[in-house]
Structure formats: structure tokens, C-alpha cells
C-alpha positions as CSV (number, residue, x, y, z in Angstrom):
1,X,81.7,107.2,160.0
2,X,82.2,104.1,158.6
3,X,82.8,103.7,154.4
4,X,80.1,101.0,152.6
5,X,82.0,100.0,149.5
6,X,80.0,99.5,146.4
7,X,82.0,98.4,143.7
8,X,78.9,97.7,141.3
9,X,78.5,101.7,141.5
10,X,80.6,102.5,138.9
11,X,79.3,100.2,136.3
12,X,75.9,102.9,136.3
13,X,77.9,105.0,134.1
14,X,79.1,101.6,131.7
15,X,78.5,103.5,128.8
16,X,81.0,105.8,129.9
17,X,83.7,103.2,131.1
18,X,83.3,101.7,127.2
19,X,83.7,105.0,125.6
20,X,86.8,105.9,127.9
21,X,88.5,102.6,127.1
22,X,87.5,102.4,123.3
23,X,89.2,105.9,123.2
24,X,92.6,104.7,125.1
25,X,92.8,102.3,122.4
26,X,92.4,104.2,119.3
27,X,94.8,106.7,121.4
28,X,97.6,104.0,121.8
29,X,96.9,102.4,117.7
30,X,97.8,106.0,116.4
31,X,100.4,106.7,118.9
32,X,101.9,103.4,118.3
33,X,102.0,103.0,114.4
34,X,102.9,106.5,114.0
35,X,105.0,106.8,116.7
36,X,107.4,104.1,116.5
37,X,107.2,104.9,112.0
38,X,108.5,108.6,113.3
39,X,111.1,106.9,115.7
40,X,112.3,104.7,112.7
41,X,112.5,107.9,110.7
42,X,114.5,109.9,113.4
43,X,117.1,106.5,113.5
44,X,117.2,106.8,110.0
45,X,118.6,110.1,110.1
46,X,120.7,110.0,113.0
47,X,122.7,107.0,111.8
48,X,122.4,106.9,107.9
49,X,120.9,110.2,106.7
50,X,122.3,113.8,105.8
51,X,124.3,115.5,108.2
52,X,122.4,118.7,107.9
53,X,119.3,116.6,109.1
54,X,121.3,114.9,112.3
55,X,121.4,117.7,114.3
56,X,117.8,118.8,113.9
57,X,116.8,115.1,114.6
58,X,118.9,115.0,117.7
59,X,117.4,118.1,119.0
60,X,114.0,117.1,118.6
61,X,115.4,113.6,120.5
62,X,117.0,115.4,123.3
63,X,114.4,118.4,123.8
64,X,110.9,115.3,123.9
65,X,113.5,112.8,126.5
66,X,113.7,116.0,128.7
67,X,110.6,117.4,128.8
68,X,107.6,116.3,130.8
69,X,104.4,114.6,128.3
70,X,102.1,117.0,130.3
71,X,104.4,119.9,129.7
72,X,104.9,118.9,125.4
73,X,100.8,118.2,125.4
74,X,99.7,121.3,127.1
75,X,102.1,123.5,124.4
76,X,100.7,121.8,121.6
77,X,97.2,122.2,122.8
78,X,96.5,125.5,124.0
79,X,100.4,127.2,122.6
80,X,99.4,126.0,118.8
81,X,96.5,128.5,118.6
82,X,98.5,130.9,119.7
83,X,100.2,131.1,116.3
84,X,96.5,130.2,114.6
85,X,97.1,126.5,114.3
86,X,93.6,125.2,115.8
87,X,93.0,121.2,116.6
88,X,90.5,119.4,118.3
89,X,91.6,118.1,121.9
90,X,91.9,114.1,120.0
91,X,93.9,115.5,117.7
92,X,96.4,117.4,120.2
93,X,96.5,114.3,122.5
94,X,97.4,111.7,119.6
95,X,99.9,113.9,117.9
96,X,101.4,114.6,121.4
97,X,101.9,110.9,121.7
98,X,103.2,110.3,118.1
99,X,106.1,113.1,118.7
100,X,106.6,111.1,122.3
101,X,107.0,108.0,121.6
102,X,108.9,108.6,118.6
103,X,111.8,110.0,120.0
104,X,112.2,107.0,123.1
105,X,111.8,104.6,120.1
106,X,114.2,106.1,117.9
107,X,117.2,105.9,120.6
108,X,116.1,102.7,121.5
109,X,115.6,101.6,117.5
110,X,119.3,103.2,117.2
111,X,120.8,101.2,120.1
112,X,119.9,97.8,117.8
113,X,121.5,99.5,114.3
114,X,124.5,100.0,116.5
115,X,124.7,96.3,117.9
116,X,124.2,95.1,113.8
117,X,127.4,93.8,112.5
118,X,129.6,95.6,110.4
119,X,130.0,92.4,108.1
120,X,126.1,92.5,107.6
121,X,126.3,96.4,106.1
122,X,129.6,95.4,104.0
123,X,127.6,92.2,102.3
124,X,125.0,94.3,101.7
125,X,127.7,97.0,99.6
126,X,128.7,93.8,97.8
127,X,125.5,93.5,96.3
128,X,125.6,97.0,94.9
129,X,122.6,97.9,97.2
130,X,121.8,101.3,97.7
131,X,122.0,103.4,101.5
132,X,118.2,103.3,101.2
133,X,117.9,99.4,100.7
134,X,121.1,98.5,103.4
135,X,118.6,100.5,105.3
136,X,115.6,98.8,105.1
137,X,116.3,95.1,104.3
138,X,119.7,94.9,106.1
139,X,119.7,97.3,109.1
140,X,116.2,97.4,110.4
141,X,114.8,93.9,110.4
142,X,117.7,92.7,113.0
143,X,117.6,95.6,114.9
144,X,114.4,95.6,115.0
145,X,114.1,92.0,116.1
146,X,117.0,93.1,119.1
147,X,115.1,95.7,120.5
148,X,111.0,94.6,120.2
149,X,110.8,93.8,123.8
150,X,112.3,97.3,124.7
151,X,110.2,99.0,122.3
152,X,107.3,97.1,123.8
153,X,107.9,98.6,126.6
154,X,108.4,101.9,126.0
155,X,104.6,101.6,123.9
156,X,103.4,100.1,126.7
157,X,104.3,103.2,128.8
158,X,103.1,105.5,126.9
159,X,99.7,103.8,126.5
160,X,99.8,104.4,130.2
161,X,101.0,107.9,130.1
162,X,97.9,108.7,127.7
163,X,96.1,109.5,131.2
164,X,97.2,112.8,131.3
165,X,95.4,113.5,128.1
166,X,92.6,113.7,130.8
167,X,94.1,117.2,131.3
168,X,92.5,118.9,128.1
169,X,89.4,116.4,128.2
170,X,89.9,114.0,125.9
171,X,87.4,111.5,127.1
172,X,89.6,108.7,127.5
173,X,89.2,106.1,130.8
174,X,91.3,108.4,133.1
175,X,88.7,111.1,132.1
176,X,86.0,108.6,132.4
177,X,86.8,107.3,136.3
178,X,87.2,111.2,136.9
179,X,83.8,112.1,135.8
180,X,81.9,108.3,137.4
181,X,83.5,109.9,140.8
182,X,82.8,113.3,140.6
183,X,78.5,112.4,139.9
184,X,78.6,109.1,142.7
185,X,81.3,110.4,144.9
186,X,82.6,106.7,145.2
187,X,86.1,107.9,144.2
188,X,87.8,104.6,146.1
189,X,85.3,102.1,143.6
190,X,86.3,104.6,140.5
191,X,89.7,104.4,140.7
192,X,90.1,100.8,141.5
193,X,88.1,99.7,138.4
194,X,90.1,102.2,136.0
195,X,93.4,100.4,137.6
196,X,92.3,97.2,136.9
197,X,90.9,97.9,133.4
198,X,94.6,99.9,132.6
199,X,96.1,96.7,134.0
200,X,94.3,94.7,131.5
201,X,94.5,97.1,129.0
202,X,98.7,97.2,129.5
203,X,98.9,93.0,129.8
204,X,96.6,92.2,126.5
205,X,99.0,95.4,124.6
206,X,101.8,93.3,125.5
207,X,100.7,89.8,124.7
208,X,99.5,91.9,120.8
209,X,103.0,93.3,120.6
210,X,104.6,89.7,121.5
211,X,102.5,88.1,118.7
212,X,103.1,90.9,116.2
213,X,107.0,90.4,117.2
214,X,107.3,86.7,116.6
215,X,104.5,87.4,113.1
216,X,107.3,89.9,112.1
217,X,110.5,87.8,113.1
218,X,109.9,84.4,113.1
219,X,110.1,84.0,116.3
220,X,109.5,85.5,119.8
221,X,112.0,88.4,119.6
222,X,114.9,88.1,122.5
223,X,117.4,91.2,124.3
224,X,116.6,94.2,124.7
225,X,118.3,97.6,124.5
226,X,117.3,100.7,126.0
């Protein structure tokens, strides 16, 4: 029997297809800000703060890099209760992305405070700055400016990964091409349009991230680091 595409099927359910991207997008602007703030945080520590607070960070690092997203989502969304701590599926999914995305970005954040030059840090001393200020208007901005196409990346990914948050119904477009197939059966049409519109979605986070990085630095930021 021979298949009659209809690729005008899906757009029946537009409402839906709007709701499901508008909800990918608020995902990735949490994830995002918060995420790559926690990852600065977790460089922080791992390179300038307290020793007692290194080895916690790195755990957290190591235990997020080698654990499946599915896997850290599903504990934090049905494990929680389990010890009484109750939040809404939104809530589980954006957290889970925060906690993600801020341990890549904090070994890719520390690979550019390791490429900084040592002579950068020791003008810095000579100003009587503090840790704190070396930090922040030494340290960072460079490395910062080193690594933005990496840490592009890695937000771009994770905006992609947000899919899975599918899994526990957060009605975001992965969600929203599941549910258009499952009421016209047109799962071929479904799909297709959800690629192309996470396609889009991906290229215009990109372009944002490329204009916030030459806003931030001047310039469009060059290397990478991983």
C-alpha cells in the first residue's frame, strides 16, 4: 500500500507546535544562564577556591560527565519525592539542565583559566587585587573570550538534548511531534517538521550566542577548548 504524504497535516495541531517550541526556548534561557553561571562557579572552585570545596566540585564534575541526562533527569524527577522533595515536571527538567550543562561548561571554562598567562595573574598581584577580583576582571574575561565557541557548543547540545525531557512530559517540541503523531498517525510528516524546526531552533541559538560573544568581547571570539 502506497504512503500519501501530507506535510500540511501537522500544522492542524499549530497551537501545539508553538507551545512545544516556546517551551524549548524558555528550557534552553534557564538552562543556559544558569548553567554556564553554575559552570563558572564550579571553575571557580576548582582552580582558585578552598581546597575543602575542590574535591566536592570535582565529584559533582566527574559523576554529571559520566552519567547519561536521561539517567540524572529521571533521579531528580521521580528519586526527589522519594525523600519528600516534590517539583513540577518544568522544574525537574530545567534544573536537570542547569546541573548538566554546568559541569561540561566548567571543564571547558577551566581549560581557558589554564591557557591565561601567568604574567596576566602576577600584574594583577601587583595591583594589590584581591583572589576574588584576579578572578573576575583578570581570569574570566580572556578565558572566557578562548573558549565561547566551545561553550557555544556545548549549550547548543544541550538545547538539543532537552528532547528527552519528553520523558516526564514536559510539553516541549519533542513532546509536541510525539503527541501530533500519535492523534494523525502521520509520524514521517511529525518528525520531519520537529527536525527542521530543532534545526532552526540550534542555527538561530548559535548566531544569538555569536552576537552575545563579540557584544561581550569586542569582537567575534576565536579557539576553542574542550
Amino acid at each position: 500500500m502506497r504512503y500519501h504524504f501530507d506535510f500540511l497535516a501537522p500544522f492542524d495541531y499549530t497551537s501545539v507546535i508553538i507551545k512545544g517550541v516556546l517551551v524549548t526556548i524558555e528550557l534552553i534561557a534557564i538552562g543556559g544562564v544558569l548553567g554556564i553561571a553554575v559552570g563558572i562557579f564550579a571553575a571557580w572552585a576548582r582552580t582558585q577556591g578552598p581546597l575543602w570545596l575542590r574535591p566536592l566540585v570535582s565529584a559533582y564534575v566527574e559523576l554529571i560527565r559520566n552519567t547519561p541526562f536521561l539517567i540524572q533527569l529521571f533521579f531528580i524527577f521521580f528519586g526527589l519525592p522519594g525523600i519528600g522533595l516534590h517539583i513540577t515536571e518544568m522544574q525537574a527538567a530545567s534544573l536537570a539542565m542547569v546541573i548538566n550543562l554546568g559541569a561540561y561548561s566548567c571543564e571547558i571554562i577551566r581549560a581557558g583559566i589554564a591557557a591565561i598567562a601567568r604574567g596576566q595573574i602576577e600584574a594583577g598581584q601587583s595591583l594589590a587585587m584581591t583572589r576574588m577580583q584576579i578572578f573576575r576582571h583578570v581570569i574570566l574575561p580572556p578565558a572566557l573570550q578562548k573558549i565561547w565557541p566551545a561553550l557555544t557548543s556545548q549549550v547548543v547540545i544541550v538545547m538539543l538534548g532537552s528532547a528527552v525531557c519528553s520523558q516526564i512530559a514536559v510539553e516541549e517540541l519533542a513532546y509536541a511531534a510525539n503527541f501530533i503523531q500519535g492523534r494523525n498517525f502521520r509520524s514521517f510528516e511529525s518528525y520531519l517538521l520537529s527536525t527542521v524546526i530543532y534545526l532552526i531552533l540550534a542555527i538561530g541559538l548559535r548566531q544569538l550566542l555569536r552576537l552575545i560573544g563579540h557584544w561581550l568581547f569586542g569582537r567575534p571570539a576565536t579557539g576553542s577548548a574542550a
